[in-house]
Structure formats: C-alpha cells, structure tokens
N, C-alpha and C positions, 0 to 999 in steps of 0.2 A: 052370331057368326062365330065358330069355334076358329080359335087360334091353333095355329100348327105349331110346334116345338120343332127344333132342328139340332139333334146332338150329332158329335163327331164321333167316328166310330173306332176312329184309328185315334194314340195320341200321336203327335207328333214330334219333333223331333228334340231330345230331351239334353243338355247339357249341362254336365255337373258342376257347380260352380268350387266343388272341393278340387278338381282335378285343374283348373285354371291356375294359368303360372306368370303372374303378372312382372312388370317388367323393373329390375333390381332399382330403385333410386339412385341417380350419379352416374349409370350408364354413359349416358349421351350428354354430348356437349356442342352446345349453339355457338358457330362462332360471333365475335361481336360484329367482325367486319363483314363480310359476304352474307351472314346467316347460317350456311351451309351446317348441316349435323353429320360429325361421325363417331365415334364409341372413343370414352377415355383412353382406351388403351391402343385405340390407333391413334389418338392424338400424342399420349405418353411416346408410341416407337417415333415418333417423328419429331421428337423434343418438343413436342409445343407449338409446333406450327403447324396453322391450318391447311391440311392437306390440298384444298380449293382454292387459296387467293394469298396463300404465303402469310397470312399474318402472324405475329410472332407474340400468344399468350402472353399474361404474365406469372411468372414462375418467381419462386424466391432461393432460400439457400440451397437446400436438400437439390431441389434439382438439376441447380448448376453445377453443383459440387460432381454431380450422380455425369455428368456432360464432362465436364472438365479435368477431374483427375483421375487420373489411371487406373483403373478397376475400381474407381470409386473408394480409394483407399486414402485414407486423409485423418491427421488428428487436427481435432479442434482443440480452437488456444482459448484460452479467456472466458470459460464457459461459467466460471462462477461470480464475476460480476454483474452485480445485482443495479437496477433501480430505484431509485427512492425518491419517495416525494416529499423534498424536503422543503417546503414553499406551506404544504397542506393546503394546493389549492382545490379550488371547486369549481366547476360550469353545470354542467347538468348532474355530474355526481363528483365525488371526490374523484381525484386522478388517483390514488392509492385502491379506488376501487376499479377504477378501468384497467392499472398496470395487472391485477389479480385476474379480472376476463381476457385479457388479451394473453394473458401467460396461459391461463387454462385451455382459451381455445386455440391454441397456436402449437402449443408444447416447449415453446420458445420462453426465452429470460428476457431480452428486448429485441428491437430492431437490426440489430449489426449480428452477425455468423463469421468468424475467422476461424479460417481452417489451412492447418501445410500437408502437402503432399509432392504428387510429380506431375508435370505436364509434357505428356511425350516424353517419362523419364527428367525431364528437368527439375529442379527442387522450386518450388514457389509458394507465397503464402497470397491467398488469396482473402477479401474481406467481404463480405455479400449482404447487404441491406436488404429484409426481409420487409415484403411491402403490408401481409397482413399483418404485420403487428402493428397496430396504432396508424396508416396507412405511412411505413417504413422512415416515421419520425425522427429527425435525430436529437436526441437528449446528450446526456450525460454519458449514460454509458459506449452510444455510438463512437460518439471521441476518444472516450479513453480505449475504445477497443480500438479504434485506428493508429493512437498514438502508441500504445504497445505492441500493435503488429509490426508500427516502421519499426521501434527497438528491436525486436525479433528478428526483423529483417538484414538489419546492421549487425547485428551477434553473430548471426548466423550466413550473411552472406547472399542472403537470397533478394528476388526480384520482388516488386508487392506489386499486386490487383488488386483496384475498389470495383466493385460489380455496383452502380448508384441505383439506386430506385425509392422511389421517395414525395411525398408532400411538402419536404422542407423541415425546419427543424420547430421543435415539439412545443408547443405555448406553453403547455400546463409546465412547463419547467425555466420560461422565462429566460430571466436572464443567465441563466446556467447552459440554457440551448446556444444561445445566442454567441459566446464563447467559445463554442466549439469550434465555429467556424477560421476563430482566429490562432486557436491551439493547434488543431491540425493539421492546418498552413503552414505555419511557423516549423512544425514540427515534420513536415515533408522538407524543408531544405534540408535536414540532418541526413536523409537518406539521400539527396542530391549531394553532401558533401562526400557523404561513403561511396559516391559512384553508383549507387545501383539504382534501377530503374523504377517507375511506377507508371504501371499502363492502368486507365482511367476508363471504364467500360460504361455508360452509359445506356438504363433500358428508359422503359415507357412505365413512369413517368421519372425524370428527373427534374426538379422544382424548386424556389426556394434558396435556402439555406444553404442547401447543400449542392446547388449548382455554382452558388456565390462562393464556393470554397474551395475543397479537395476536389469537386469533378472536372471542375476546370482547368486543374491542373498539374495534368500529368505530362510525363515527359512525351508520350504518345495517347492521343484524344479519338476514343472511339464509340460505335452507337451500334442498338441496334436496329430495322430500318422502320422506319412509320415511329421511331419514339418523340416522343412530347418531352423537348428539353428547353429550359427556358428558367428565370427568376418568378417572375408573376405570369398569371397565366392571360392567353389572349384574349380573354372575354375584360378582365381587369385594366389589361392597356389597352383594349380598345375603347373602353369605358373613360379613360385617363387620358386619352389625345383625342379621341373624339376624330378616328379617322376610319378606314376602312384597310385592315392588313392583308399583306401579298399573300397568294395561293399557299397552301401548307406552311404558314407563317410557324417556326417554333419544332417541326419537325426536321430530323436529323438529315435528312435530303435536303432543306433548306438550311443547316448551320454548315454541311461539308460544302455546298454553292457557296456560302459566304465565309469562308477558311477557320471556321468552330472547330472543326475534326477534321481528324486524318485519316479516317476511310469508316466505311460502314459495313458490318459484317452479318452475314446471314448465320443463323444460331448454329445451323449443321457444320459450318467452315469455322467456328469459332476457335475449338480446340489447337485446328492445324494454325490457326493467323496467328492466335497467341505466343503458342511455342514455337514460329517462324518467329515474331517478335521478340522474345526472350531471350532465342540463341542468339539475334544481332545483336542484342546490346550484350551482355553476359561472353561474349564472344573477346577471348586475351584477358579477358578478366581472373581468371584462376591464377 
C-alpha cells in the first residue's frame, strides 16, 4: 500500500523574532495589598500609592525629599559620615562586608538622610531613615546624624522631622546601637528647651529600637495609614502571652483608637499637614 505524502503549499504565517520588542524589566509593579498592576511611572505620579486600594509603597529618602520640599530643592547635611565596624563582628559574613554591599547597592553611606530646605516656603530640616539600607537599621551613624540635625536646628532656628522606618536598631553594632536610643532622647529635650518643635512621621515599618525612642516622641505623633508600628512585632508577642491580638493589632488605625498619634495622614496631604503644622507651632516665634 503506497503512502500519500502531504506537503503545504503555502507557508504560513511568518514572524520575525528580530522585530519582537519584549517588555523593558521594572515596568510594572504588583501591588503587595490588592495585587493590582500598574506601570512605575503611574505609581511614581501618585507618590506611591496604589492607584486601586490606597496602599501606601514603601519609599525612602530621595523620594520623600522629591514630595516634601519645594522643587525638590534641599542640601543634605551630614553626608560624609561614615560607618564602621568597630566590634569586627561576623554572622553569616563580616558586617564591614555587608556595610560595602548595602552602600554599593543603595548609593547611600547608611541608613539615616538629613536634608534642609522649604516646606510651603517654610525653613525645615527634615531626617529620613532609608529602609534599604540594612532594612533602615539604626547604628551609629543614625544617632549621630539625629543628634546634629537637633544642633542645626537650634543654630539655625528651624523645626525637625524624623521620617522613621525601620527594623529597629542594628545587632552587628551592638551595644553602640543600643545607645542611640538614649542619646537621642536625651538630646531632643535640648530642642524642646530652644522651643522649637519636632514632628515624628512614622511609616511601615516602625520597630524596635527606634520606636522605643525618638518616634515616640515628638511634640506631634504621626503615621502613615496601614503602617506597622510597634517594639516587637505581633507574631513575637503573640508567641510571649500566648493569647490571640485584637483586629489590626500594631497598625497606626489601631495606635490613633488607642491615643499613640495625633492623626494619620495620606502621603498626597502630607506636604500641606506638615507645613499647617509647622506654622502653628513656629507661629510668634520669630
């Protein structure tokens, strides 16, 4: 029995795969809450928040600075202190090697960004804890760059902003971290003696260390809304009382019910709350 052969007479339809223009890496961004996708650069016009369900990214210095002051025009203070690992400790690699990748991939010198400019025209120094670096650890140098910003602020007259975000403060520096806590404290009454104000901004995450110190307290206590502020986190005291915590236990909706903060501010209203804030207090003070 002869087999029939069946060829096609036409080819069909042919596409070049030189001419395919596949889609740029970092386009698109998944949000964490809803899921919803839309392009960097509609999430960039909308400061970071999810177009679909309001969630509020997290962002670090550059881009609050880029929200906050006035054309974006601001000098950083303090930009040439350095980190050191002066312990030489070690966990999975020396920390002298982690500070050299987290500088590399960040373009950052640590965790802390202080920068002066204007808000609405007003003079302010603002201080912004950078969460990629080290997940926005405080060491050493975070302190010393708070406690120079109050001096700057006192010299100069002007109001301070900590912008917090944060793990809490940094192990690989030990008991040097741990210090900060009570340096910085100590060293915000000096700016309560000189009168001037210090508004305490709390995003997602505030933790730790550094909620046990400076974020707690500012003359005016504020958040942004869904952030996780707390000392240990929920899973740790749940683990440690052995109980079952109330609904949004630890989010900023739950600390302004229970008199933690004094209001919570959507990232787009930030600018105008601020500098409504600044001119009350700073207000006969000239």
């Amino acid at each position: 029995m002869s087999s029939t052969w069946f060829r096609r007479s036409k080819q069909g339809i042919l596409t070049s795969t030189k001419e395919k223009k596949e889609t740029p890496d970092g386009l698109w961004h998944k949000c964490p809450e809803c899921k919803a996708t839309s392009t960097k650069k509609e999430l960039g016009d909308n400061m970071y928040v999810c177009l679909h369900c309001g969630y509020h990214n997290r962002i670090n210095a550059v881009e609050y600075f880029e929200i906050l002051f006035d054309g974006n025009k601001y000098e950083e203070l303090f930009a040439n202190i350095m980190p050191k690992d002066m312990l030489n400790f070690m966990d999975m690699k020396p920390y002298g090697s982690r500070l050299v990748e987290a500088q590399k991939n960040t373009g950052l010198t640590d965790a802390m960004t202080v920068g002066v400019g204007n808000i609405n025209e007003q003079g302010a120094v603002i201080a912004c804890m950078n969460f990629n670096f080290i997940g926005g650890s405080m060491g050493s140098v975070v302190g010393e760059k708070i406690c120079r910003a109050i001096d700057y602020c006192i010299e100069h007259k002007l109001p301070l902003i900590i912008i917090s975000k944060s793990g809490g403060a940094r192990m690989m520096e030990s008991a040097f971290s741990l210090m900060q806590m009570a340096k910085t404290s100590a060293k915000l009454t000096r700016l309560a003696k000189a009168q001037l104000p210090y508004i305490s901004f709390m995003t997602d995450p505030t933790t730790g260390g550094v909620t046990a110190s400076y974020a707690m307290l500012g003359d005016v206590n504020i958040a942004e809304p869904n952030a996780l502020i707390g000392f240990a986190g929920p899973r740790v005291i749940k683990e440690t009382i052995k109980k079952d915590l109330p609904a949004g236990f630890q989010k900023s909706e739950f600390l302004l019910e229970h008199g933690f903060l004094d209001y919570i501010v959507n990232r787009k209203n930030l600018k105008y709350k601020l500098a409504s804030t600044i001119e009350w207090f700073m207000k006969g003070s000239n």
